[in-house]
N, C-alpha and C positions, 0 to 999 in steps of 0.2 A: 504494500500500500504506500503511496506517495506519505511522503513524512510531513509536508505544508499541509494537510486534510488532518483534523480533529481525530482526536481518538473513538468519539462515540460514533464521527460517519464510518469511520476504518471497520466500526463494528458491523454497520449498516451494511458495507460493501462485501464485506467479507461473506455473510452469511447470504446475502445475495448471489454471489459468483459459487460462492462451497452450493447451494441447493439446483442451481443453473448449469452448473459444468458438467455436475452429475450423469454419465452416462453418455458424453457426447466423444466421438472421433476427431482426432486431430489431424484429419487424411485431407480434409482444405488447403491446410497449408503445407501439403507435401510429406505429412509425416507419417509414415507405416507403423504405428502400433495400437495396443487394446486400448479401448474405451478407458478412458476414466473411470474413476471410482468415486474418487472427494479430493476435492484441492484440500491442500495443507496447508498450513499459518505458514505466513514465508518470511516471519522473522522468528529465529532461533538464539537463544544467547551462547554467545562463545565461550570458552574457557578464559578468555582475555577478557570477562567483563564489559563487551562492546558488543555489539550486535551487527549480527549480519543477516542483510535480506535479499533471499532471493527475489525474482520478479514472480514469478507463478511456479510452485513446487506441487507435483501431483501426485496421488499416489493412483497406480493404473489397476485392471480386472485382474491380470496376472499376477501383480504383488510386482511390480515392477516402479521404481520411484524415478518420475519425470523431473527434471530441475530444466523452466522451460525460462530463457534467457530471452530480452533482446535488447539489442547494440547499435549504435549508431556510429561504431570506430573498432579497431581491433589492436591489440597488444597480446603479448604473451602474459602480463600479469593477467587479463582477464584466468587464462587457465589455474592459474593458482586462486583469486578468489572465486570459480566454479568448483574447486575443490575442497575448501573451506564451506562452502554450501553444501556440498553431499556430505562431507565428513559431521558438520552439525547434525542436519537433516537425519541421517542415520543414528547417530547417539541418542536423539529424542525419541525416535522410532523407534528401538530398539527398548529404552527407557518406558515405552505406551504396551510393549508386548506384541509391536511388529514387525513382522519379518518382513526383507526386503529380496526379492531374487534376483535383481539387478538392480543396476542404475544407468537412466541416457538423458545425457544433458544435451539438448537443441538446445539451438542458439539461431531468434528469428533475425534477419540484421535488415535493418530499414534501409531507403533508397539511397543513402551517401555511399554502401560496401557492395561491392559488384566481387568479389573475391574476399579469401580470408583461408589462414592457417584452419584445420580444423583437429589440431594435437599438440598437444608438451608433450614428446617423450626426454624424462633424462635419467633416464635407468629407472630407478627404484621408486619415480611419478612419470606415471603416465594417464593423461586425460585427454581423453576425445569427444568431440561433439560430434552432432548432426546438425547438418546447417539447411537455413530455407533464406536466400537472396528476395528479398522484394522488390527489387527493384527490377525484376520480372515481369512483377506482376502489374496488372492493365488497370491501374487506377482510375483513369474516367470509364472504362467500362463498368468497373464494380458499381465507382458511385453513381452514373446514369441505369443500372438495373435495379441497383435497390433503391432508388430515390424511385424508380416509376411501381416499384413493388409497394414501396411503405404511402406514395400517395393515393394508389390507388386503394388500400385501404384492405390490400391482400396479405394473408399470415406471412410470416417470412418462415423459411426452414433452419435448421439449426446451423446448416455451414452458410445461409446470410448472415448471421447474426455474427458466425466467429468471422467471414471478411470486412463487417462491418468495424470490428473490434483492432483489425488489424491497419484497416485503411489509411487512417493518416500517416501510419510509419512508412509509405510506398514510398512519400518523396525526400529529394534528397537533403532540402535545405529549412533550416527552422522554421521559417518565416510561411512555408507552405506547407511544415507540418502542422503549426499553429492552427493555418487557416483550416485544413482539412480535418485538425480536431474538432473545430467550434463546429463546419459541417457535417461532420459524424455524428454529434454530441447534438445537433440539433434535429439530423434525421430520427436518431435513436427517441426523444422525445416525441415525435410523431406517431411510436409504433404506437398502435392502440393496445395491446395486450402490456399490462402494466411492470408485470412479475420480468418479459422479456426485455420491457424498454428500460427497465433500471438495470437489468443484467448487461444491456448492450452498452448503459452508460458505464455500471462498473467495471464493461471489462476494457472500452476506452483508456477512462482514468487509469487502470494498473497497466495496461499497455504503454501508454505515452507519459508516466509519472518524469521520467528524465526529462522530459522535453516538453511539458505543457506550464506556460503561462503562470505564474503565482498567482496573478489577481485574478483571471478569468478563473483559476480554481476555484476560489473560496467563491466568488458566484455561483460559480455550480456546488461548493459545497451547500450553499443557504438552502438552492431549488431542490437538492436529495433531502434536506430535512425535511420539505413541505409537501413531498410527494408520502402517498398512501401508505405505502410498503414501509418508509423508513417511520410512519408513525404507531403502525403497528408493531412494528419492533420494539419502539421505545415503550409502547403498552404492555407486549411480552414482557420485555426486563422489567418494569415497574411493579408486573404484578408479580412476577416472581421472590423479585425481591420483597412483594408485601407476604405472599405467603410467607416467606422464611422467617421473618419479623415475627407475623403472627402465630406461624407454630411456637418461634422460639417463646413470645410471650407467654402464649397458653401454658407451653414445658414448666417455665420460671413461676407462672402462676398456679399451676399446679401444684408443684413441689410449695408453694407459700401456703398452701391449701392444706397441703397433707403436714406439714406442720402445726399451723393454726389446730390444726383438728386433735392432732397430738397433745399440741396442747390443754386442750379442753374448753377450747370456743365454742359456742352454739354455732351448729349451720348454719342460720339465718345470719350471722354475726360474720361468719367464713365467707358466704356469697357475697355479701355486700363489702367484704374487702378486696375478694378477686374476683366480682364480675364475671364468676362463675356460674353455671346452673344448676339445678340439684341436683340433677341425672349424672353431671358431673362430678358432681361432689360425693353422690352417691357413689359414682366407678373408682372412687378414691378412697372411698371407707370400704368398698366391696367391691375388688375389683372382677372384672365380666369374664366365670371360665373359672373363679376362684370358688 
């Protein structure tokens, strides 16, 4: 997740792309393997007390762990922090009770990289990626078919939704990756199916987090607070958190209860200090099964 975005939309976005990604092929953008499972948190803490985050870390149907990258330049250091990313990624996995049976790190690279190394080897590290060049790929075709798809008011399928996700990163220079963000970002507002059109936003934003705009973020952070889906989230966690409040209260009141009573307070006396009922009060002087 982009680090200028709030932590409560991170929460928003995340569970959006984790329920969205669910079960979709990455065979759009050139990549031959299983279906997804559930994206993974793609910030891990390191043993250095810093943190490091992947772009999009998956874990696949196989039991296979994606670490899915993208670049807008290439070095050799990239290979060491993609190996810093599996090497985390696999600790915590392993720490959760899962098994990993591989790992492939793609690395998508937007339209400034027309070539690129795809290994460190130096003895005793070696890391390879799989690479997908976009700068391939037919950026006003994409955007003139899904712009006449999303106007005409027709479902989009799952691999429009992941080129829509990708589009802005086709070109090669900021200033029209910018603009074919705010275009993407505003087709994807168009889609009518709600659950899809925040998923196409969120997966924009994790897409293009290097390269998108500070200010135009935080606008678009305010429109994900006011959209539907990020309000029912914040309803989920609210009530969640109220239940837990309220079991814990009830517990604490309870136990104040079965003392009072120990003590030799009248019921009537015990209710009206814990706002307890007497059915309750009753399961605590005799408990249900006893």
């Amino acid at each position: 997740m982009p680090d200028g975005i709030a932590h409560n939309n991170k929460d928003i976005l995340f569970k959006v792309l984790s329920q969205n990604y669910e079960n979709k092929s990455l065979a759009v953008y050139g990549l031959n393997l299983p279906r997804i499972k559930r994206l993974l948190p793609s910030s891990y803490p390191s043993v250095t007390a810093t943190e490091i985050h992947a772009d999009n870390p998956f874990l696949l149907e196989d039991g296979t762990l994606l670490i899915l990258e993208y670049e807008s330049s290439t070095s050799h250091d990239d290979f060491l922090k993609y190996a810093g990313y599996v090497t985390n990624a696999l600790r915590r996995l392993r720490g959760e009770g899962v098994e990993i049976t591989r790992v492939v790190i793609a690395v998508i690279y937007t339209g400034d990289i027309k070539a690129a190394p795809n290994q460190l080897d130096v003895g005793a590290l070696r890391v390879q990626v799989e690479q997908v060049f976009l700068s391939g790929f037919d950026t006003a075709g994409m955007l003139e078919s899904l712009k006449a798809k999303i106007d005409a008011g027709e479902p989009l399928e799952d691999d429009d939704v992941l080129k829509l996700i990708i589009l802005p990163l086709t070109q090669p220079d900021k200033s029209r990756k910018q603009k074919l963000i705010e275009d993407s970002i505003d087709l994807a507002k168009s889609i009518k199916d709600e659950r899809q059109q925040l998923f196409a936003v969120a997966g924009v934003v994790t897409a293009t987090n290097k390269f998108i705009d500070t200010e135009y973020m935080s606008n678009l952070e305010r429109w994900i607070k006011m959209t539907k889906i990020a309000r029912l989230f914040e309803e989920e966690k609210i009530e969640a958190v109220n239940l837990a409040v309220n079991q814990n209260d009830k517990n604490v009141r309870r136990e104040i209860a079965r003392k009072l009573l120990g003590s030799g307070l009248e019921i009537a006396k015990v209710m009206q200090a814990t706002g307890l009922t007497r059915a309750e009060i009753d399961e605590i002087i005799m408990p249900v099964g006893a």
